[in-house]
ROKERO-660786 format. One record per residue (C-alpha): residue number from 1; residue in three letters; x negated, y, z negated. Coordinates in steps of 0.05 Angstrom, whole numbers, always signed. Example, Ala and Ser with C-alpha at 12.3 -4.5 7.8 and 13.67 -1.06 7.14 Angstrom:
1, ALA, -246, -90, -156
2, SER, -273, -21, -143
REM end
This chain:
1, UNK, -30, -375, +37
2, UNK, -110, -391, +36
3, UNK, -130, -455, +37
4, UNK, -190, -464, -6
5, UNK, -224, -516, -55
6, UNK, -231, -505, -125
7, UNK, -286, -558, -126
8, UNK, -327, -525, -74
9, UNK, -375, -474, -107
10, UNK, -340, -413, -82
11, UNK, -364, -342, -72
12, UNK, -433, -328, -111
13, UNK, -412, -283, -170
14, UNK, -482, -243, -154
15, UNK, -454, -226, -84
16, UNK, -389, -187, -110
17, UNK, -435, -154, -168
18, UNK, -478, -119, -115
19, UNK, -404, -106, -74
20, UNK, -371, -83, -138
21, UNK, -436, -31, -157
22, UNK, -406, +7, -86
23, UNK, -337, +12, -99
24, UNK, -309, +74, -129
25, UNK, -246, +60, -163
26, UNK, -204, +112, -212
27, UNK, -205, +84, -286
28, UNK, -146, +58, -322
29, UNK, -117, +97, -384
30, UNK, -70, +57, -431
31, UNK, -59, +133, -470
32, UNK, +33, +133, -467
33, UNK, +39, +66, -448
34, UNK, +98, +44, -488
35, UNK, +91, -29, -475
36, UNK, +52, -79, -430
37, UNK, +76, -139, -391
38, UNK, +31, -185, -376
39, UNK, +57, -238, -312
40, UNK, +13, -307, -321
41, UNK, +41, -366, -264
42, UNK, -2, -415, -310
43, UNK, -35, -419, -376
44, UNK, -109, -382, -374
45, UNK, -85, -332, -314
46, UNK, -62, -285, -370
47, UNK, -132, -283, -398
48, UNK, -179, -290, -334
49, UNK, -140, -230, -301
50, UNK, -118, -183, -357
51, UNK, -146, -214, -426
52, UNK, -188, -151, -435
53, UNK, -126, -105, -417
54, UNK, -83, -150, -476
55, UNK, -146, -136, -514
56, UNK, -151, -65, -496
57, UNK, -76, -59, -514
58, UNK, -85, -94, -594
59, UNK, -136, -43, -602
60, UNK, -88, +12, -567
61, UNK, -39, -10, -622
62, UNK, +12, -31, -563
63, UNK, +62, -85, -554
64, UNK, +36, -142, -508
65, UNK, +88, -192, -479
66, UNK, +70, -246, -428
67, UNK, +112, -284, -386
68, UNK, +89, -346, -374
69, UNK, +125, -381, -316
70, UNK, +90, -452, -315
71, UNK, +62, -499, -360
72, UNK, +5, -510, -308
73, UNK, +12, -592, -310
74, UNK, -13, -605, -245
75, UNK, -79, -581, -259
76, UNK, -113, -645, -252
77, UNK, -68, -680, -200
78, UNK, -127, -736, -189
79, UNK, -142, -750, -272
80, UNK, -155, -812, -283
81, UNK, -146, -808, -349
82, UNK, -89, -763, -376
83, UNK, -20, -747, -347
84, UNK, +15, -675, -329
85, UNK, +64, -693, -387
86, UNK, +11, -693, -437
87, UNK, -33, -637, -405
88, UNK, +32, -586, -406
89, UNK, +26, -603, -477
90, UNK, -42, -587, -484
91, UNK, -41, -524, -445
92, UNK, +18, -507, -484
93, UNK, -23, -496, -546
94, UNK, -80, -472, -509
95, UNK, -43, -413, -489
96, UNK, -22, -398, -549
97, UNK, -92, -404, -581
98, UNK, -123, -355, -529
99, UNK, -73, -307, -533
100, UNK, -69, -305, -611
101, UNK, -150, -288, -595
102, UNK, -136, -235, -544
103, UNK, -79, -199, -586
104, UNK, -50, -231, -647
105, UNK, +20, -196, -649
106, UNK, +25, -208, -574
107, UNK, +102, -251, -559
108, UNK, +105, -295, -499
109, UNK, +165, -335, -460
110, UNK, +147, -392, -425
111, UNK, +196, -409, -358
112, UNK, +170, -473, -351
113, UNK, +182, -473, -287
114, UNK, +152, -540, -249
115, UNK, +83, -521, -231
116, UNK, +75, -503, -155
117, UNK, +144, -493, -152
118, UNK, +152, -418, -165
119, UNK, +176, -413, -95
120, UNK, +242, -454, -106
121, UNK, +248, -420, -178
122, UNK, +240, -355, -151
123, UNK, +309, -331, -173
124, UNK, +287, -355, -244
125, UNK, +222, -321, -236
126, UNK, +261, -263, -221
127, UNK, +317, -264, -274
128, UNK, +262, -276, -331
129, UNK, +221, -218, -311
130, UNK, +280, -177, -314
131, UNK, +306, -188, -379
132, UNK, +231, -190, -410
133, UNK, +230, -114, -373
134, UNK, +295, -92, -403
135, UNK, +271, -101, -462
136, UNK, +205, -70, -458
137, UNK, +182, -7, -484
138, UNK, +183, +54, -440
139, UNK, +129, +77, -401
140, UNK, +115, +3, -385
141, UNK, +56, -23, -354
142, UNK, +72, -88, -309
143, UNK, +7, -136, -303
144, UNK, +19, -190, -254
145, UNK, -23, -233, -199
146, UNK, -46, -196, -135
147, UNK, +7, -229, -80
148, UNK, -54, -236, -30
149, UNK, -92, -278, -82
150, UNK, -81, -346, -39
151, UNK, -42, -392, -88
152, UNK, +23, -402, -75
153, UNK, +45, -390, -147
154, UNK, +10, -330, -152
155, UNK, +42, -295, -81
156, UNK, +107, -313, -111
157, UNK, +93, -274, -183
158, UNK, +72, -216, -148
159, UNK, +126, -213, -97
160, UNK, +164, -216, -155
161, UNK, +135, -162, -199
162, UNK, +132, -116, -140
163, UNK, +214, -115, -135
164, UNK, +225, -116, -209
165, UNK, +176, -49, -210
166, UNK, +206, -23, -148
167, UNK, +265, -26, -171
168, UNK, +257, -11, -244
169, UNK, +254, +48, -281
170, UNK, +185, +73, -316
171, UNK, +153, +14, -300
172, UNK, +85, +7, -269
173, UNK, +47, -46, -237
174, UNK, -20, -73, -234
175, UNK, -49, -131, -187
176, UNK, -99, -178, -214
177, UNK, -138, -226, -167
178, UNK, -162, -288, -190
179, UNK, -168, -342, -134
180, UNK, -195, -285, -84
181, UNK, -260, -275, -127
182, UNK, -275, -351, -109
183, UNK, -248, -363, -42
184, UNK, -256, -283, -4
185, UNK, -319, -251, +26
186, UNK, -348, -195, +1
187, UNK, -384, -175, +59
188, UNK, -312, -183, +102
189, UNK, -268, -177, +40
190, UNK, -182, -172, +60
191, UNK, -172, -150, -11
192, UNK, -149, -69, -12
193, UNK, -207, -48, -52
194, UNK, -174, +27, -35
195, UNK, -126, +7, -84
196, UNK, -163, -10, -141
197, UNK, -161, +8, -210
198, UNK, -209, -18, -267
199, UNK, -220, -22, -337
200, UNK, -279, -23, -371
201, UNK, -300, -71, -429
202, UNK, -344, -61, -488
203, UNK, -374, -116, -525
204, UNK, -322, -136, -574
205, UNK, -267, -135, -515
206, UNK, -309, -180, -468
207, UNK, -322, -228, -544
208, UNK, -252, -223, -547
209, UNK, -242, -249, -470
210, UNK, -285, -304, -480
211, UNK, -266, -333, -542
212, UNK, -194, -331, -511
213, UNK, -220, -369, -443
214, UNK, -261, -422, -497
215, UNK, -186, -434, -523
216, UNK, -172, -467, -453
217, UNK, -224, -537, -459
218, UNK, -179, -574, -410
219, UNK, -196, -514, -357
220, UNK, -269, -499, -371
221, UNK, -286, -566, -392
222, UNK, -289, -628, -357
223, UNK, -231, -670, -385
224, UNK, -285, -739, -376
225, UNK, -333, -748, -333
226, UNK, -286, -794, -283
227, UNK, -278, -753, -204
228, UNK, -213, -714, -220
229, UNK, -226, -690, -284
230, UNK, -270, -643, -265
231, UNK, -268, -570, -299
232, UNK, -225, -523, -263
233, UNK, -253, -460, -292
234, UNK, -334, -469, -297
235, UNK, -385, -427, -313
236, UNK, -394, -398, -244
237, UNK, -310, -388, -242
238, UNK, -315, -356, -309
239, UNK, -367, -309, -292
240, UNK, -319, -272, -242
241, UNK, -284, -261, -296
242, UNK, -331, -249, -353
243, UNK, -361, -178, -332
244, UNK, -360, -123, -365
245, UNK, -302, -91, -318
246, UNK, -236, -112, -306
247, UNK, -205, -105, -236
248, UNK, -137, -85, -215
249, UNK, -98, -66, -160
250, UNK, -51, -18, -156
251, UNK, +17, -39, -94
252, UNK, +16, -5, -38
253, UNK, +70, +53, -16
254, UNK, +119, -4, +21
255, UNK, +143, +24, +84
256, UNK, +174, -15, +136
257, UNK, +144, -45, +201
258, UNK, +130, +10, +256
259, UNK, +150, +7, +324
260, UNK, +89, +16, +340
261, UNK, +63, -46, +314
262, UNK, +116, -76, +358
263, UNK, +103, -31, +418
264, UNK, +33, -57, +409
265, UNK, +49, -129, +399
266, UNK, +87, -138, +466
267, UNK, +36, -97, +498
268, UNK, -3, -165, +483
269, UNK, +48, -215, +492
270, UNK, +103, -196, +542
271, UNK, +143, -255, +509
272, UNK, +138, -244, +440
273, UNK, +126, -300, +406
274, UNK, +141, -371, +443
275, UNK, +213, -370, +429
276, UNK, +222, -424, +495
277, UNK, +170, -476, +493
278, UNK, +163, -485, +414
279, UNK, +201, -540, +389
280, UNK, +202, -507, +325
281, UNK, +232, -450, +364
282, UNK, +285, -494, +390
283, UNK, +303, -529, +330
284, UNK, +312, -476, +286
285, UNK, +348, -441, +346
286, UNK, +395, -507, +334
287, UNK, +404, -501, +269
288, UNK, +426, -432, +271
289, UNK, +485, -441, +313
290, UNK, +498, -510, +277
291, UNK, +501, -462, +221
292, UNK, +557, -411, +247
293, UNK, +632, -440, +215
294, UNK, +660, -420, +281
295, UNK, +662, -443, +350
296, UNK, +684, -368, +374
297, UNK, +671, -300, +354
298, UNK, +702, -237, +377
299, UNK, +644, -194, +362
300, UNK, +573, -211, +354
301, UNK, +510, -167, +338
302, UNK, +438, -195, +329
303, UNK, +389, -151, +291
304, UNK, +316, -154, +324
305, UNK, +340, -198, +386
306, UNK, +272, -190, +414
307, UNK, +270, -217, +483
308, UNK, +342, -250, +484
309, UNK, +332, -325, +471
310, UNK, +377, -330, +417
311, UNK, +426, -271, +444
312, UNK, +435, -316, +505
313, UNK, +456, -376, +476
314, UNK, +501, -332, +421
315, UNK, +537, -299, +482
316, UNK, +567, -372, +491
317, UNK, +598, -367, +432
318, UNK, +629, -295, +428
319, UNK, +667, -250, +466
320, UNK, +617, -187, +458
321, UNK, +557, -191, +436
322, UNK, +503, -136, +415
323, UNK, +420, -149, +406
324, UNK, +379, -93, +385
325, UNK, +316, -86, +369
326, UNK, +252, -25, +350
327, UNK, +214, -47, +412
328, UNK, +237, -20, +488
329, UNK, +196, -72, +520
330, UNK, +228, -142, +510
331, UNK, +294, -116, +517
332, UNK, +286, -111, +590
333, UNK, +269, -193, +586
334, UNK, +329, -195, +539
335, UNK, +382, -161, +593
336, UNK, +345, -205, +643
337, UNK, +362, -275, +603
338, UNK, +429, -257, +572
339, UNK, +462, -217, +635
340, UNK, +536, -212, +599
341, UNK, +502, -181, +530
342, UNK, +487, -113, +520
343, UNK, +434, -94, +484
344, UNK, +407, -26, +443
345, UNK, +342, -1, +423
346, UNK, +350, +16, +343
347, UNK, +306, +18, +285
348, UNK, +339, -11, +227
349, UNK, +374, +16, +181
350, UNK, +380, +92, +216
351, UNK, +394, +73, +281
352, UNK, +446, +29, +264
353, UNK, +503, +17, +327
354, UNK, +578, +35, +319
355, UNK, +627, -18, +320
356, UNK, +659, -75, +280
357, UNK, +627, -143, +277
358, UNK, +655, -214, +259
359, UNK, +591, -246, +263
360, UNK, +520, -209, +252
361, UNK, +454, -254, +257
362, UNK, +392, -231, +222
363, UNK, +335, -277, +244
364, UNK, +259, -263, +224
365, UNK, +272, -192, +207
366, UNK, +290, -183, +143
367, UNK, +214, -189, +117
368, UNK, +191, -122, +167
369, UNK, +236, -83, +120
370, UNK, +214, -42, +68
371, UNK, +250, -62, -2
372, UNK, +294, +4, +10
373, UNK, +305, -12, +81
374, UNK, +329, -88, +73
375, UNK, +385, -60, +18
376, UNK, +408, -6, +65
377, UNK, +405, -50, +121
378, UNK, +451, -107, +75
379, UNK, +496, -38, +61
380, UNK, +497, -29, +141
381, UNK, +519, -103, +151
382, UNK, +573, -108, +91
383, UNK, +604, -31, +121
384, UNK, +610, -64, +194
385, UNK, +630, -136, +176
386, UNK, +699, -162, +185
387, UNK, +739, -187, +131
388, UNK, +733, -260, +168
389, UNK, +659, -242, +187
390, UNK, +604, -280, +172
391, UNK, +525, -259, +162
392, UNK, +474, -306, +180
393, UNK, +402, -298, +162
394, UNK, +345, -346, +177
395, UNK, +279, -324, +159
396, UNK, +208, -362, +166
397, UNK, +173, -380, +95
398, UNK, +99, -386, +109
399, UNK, +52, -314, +94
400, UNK, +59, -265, +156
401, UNK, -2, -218, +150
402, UNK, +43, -162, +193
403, UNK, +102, -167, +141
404, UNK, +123, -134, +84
405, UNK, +159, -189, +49
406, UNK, +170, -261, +52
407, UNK, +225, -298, +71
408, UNK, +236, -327, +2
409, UNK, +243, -250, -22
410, UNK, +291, -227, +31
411, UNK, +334, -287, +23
412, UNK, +337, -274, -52
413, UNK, +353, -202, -47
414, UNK, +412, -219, +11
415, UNK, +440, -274, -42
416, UNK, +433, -216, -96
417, UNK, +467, -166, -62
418, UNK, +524, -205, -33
419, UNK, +584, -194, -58
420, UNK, +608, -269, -58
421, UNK, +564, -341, -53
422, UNK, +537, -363, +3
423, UNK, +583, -404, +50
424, UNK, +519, -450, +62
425, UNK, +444, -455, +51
426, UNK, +394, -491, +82
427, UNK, +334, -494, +56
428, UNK, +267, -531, +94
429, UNK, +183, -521, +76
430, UNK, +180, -467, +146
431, UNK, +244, -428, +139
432, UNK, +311, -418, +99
433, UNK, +381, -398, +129
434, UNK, +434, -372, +97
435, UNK, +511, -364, +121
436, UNK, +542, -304, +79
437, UNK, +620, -305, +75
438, UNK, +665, -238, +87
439, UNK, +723, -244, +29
440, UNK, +775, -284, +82
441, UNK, +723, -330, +106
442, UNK, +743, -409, +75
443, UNK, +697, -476, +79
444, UNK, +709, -504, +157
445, UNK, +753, -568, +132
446, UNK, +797, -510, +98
447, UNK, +806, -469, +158
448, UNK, +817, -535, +195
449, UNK, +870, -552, +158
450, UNK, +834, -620, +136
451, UNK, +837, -600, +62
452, UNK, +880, -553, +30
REM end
């Protein structure tokens, strides 16, 4: 995630002009789009990053629906004056005032979801989107925030609406940025201007915009002149947004991480990452085996066991254990540090090793694999697991610019897919670990005998 200031004046909207005038991006055509779903992690983001699409779309004569996931209360976290009880009120009608202006036979749902905490309500997130899509027309045309856009609210909506239109059928999606245009560098920009897609405004669409952002005076106005009621949308903000284009972009073709990449990486660093002499390293290594419900395995096999750290200490607690991993290179290190292991270069899910396994541990993988690869590989592990075989995953929760995922996705789509709850799940601000039960697995009191 970016850090940035809202308060801090931001990225001249001049500078992306002149950048904008250079980029050659296909135009979006709303001709057979059955329906449009519009994604908005707060009141206004509907408007500032598609309100000419909705517009676009009431002219079009098509359906508009927007999920609305928070009711954007902590806005003004310093206000002096007003509390985030009373502003979700306020920004309650607000949204509805701006998006009667944008598209007056538009419907909405509102999640109200805490704001800033899509992340823990990311299964909500996730159900809503997929009932609002089930009931959309067909060809549907997903809107939802650009996952790079550096709020954490934002990341999380587009995670999400890249699964649901992965995964869906006629469905497709567009990216809107709105943070970026504030906070990124047009001269050094990270956004994939490659992939993007815009729609032009006349007059009466870019009216129609602006009347809808005038609907939001808590956001483009200050709310007094006391420090922390300051506007959060002013005029320079709006004027990203105010042009006579809208921007879009369209999700890249997800493929997994390559060896390559890894090839490449311990090229650099011989040790990985510093699996020995971070504490954070250690502890989490101590969680995980806190974690297993046994003190013995018969069969172990850790997926991406890079250079053996974990493998070594597992191999204490089973009678065979496995690591694989894409990369040759730290499985030499790996066979060097856990000497009764054996260990298997494989690229998951193909390269998958016979066997039978009463334990498998998945540990900052999960989020290298492509959406298709991460359900084959949960396929691979639920084919190989033992009746009394557990999986556990632990996956790291902060942005990784060389993944695919997060590890709030990944751990969502392994409690999806499972075929029965989770025996345990911990849950911390850097990374979340799962245990996932085979059918005969029990609580530990239960197989101890304490309870019955």
């Amino acid at each position: 995630m970016v850090n940035f200031d809202h308060r801090e004046p931001g990225t001249d909207p001049a500078a992306w002009t002149t950048f904008l005038d250079r980029v050659d991006a296909p135009t979006i055509d709303l001709a057979g789009t059955g329906s449009v779903v519009v994604v908005a992690p707060h009141p206004d983001d509907e408007t500032l990053g598609a309100g000419g699409l909705i517009a676009a779309a009431a002219q079009a004569g098509i359906a508009v629906h927007v999920l609305l996931l928070t009711r954007g209360e902590r806005s003004h976290p310093d206000s002096p004056t007003t509390t985030p009880e009373r502003l979700a009120a306020t920004r309650d009608d607000e949204f509805v005032a701006a998006l009667g202006a944008l598209h007056p036979d538009a419907t909405s749902t509102s999640s109200r979801i805490p704001d800033g905490a899509t992340r823990e309500h990311r299964a909500e997130v996730t159900a809503a989107l997929d009932d609002v899509l089930a009931a959309a027309a067909r060809p549907a045309l997903l809107v939802a925030p650009w996952r790079g856009d550096g709020h954490r609210d934002h990341r999380i909506a587009g995670e999400v609406a890249e699964a649901a239109a992965a995964s869906a059928t006629d469905v497709t999606l567009l990216a809107y940025p709105i943070w970026a245009w504030h906070w990124d560098d047009p001269d050094a920009s990270v956004a994939p201007w490659d992939r993007a897609r815009t729609l032009p405004l006349p007059d009466a669409l870019v009216a129609r915009k602006r009347a809808a952002l005038d609907a939001y005076p808590s956001q483009t106005q200050p709310l007094s002149p006391a420090v922390g009621d300051e506007a959060i949308v002013d005029d320079r903000h709006a004027a990203h947004h105010l042009r006579t284009t809208e921007w879009f972009f369209v999700p890249e073709t997800t493929a997994s991480r390559s060896r390559a990449s890894f090839d490449a990486h311990y090229d650099r660093k011989p040790e990985g990452w510093d699996f020995d002499g971070s504490w954070y390293e250690q502890r989490k290594r101590a969680v995980t085996l806190a974690a297993l419900p046994r003190p013995r395995f018969r069969s172990a096999l850790e997926l991406g066991c890079a250079t053996g750290v974990l493998t070594a200490a597992l191999a204490d607690r089973a009678d065979a254990v496995l690591g694989t991993d894409i990369a040759a290179a730290p499985l030499e290190r790996a066979a060097r540090r856990a000497p009764t292991a054996r260990f298997v270069q494989a690229a998951l899910p193909s390269e998958w090793p016979d066997g039978r396994w009463d334990l498998v541990v998945m540990s900052e993988v999960g989020y290298y694999l492509s959406p298709a690869d991460l359900d084959a590989t949960i396929d691979r592990v639920l084919g190989s697991l033992d009746d009394d075989g557990v999986l556990v995953a632990c996956h790291w929760r902060h942005p990784d610019d060389e993944a695919v995922s997060g590890g709030d996705a990944v751990d969502a789509r392994l409690t999806e897919r499972w075929p029965r709850p989770a025996l345990l799940r911990h849950v911390e601000e850097d990374f979340v670990l799962s245990v996932l039960p085979g059918p005969a697995v029990t609580s530990v009191a239960r197989a101890e005998g304490i309870i019955r």
